[in-house]
C-alpha positions in Angstrom: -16.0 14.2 -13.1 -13.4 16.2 -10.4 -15.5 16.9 -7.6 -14.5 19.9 -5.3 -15.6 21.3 -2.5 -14.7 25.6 -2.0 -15.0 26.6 2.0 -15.3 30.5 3.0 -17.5 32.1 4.6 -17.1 35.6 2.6 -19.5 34.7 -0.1 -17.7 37.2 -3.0 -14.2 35.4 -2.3 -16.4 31.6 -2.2 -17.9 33.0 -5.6 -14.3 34.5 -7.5 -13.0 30.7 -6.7 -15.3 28.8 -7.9 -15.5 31.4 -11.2 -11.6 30.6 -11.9 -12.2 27.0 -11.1 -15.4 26.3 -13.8 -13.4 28.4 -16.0 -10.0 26.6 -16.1 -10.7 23.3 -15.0 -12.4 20.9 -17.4 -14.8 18.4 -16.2 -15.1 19.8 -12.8 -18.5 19.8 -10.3 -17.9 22.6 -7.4 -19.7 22.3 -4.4 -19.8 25.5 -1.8 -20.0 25.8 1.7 -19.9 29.0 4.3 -18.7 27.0 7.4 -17.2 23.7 8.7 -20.6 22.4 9.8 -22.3 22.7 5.6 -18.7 21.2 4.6 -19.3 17.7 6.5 -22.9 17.5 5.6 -21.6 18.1 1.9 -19.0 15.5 2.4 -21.1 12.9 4.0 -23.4 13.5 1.1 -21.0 13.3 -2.0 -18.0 11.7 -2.9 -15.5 14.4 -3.2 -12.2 14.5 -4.5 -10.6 18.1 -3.4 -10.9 20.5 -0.8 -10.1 24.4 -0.7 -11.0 25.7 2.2 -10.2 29.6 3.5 -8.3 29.4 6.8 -10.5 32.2 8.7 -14.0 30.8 8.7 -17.2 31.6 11.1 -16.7 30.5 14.2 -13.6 27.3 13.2 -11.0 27.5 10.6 -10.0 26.0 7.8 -7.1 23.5 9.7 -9.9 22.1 11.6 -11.9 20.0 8.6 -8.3 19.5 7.1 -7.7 17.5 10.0 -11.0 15.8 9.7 -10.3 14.9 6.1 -7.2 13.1 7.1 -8.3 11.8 10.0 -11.4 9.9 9.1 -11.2 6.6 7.0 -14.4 8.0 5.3 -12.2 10.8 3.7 -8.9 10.3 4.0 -8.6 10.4 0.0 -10.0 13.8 -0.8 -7.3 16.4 -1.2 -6.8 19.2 0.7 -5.6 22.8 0.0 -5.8 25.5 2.7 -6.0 29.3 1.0 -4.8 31.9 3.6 -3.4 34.9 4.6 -1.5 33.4 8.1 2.0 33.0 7.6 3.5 29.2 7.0 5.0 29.6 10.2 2.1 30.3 11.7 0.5 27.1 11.3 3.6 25.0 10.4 2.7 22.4 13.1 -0.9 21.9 11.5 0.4 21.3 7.6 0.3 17.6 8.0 -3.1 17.8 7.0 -2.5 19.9 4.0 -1.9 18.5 0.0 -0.8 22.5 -0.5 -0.6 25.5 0.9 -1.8 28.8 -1.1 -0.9 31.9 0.3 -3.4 35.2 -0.3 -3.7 37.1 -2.0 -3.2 33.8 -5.0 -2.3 33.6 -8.2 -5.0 32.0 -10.2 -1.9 30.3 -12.5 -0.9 28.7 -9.0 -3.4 27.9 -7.9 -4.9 26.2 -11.1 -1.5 24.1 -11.5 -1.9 23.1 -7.7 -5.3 21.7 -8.4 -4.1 20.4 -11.5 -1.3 18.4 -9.6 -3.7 17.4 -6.9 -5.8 16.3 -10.1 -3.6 13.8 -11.5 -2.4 12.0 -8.2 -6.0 12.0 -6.4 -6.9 8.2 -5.8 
């Protein structure tokens, strides 16, 4: 089982990713959280594999539990996408934390592959 975990605090964009994900992903369990602070308690309370997470959440951003993921011993295997809007340059000194980078609005083709390729090299 490919364990995921979707980050956005807009619930209807949260809901339309995990949609395509169930959809075209076989075997997969998606968890959901609005903010940084539910995404920690869900990773300290499942072993995950993946993470998409929106850049612009409620009061943090999406960089910030990258950099947590890859950071921590406890996590340092789940993979990370980053969906967003902000152009690469924007954040270029942050990717270090990121598997991939998505830019909005995405294609659900990419972004399928991506998680796909994130997939088969997890572990």
């Amino acid at each position: 089982m490919f364990k995921i975990l979707v980050v956005d605090d807009e619930r209807y964009s949260r809901k339309l990713l995990i949609e395509i994900i169930e959809e075209f992903i076989d075997d997969v369990l998606v968890f959901e959280a609005y903010d940084v602070k539910e995404a920690i308690e869900l990773m300290e309370n499942n072993t995950l594999d993946l993470l998409i997470t929106d850049y612009k959440l409620s009061g943090s951003n999406g960089i910030d539990i990258c950099k947590k993921v890859k950071t921590d011993t406890n996590y340092e295997h789940i993979k990370t996408i980053l969906l967003t809007g902000i152009m690469y340059e924007d954040i270029k000194a942050d990717t270090w934390c990121l598997d991939s980078y998505i830019a909005k609005p995405y294609d659900e083709d990419n972004l399928i592959n991506v998680i796909n390729r994130l997939r088969d090299v997890r572990g």
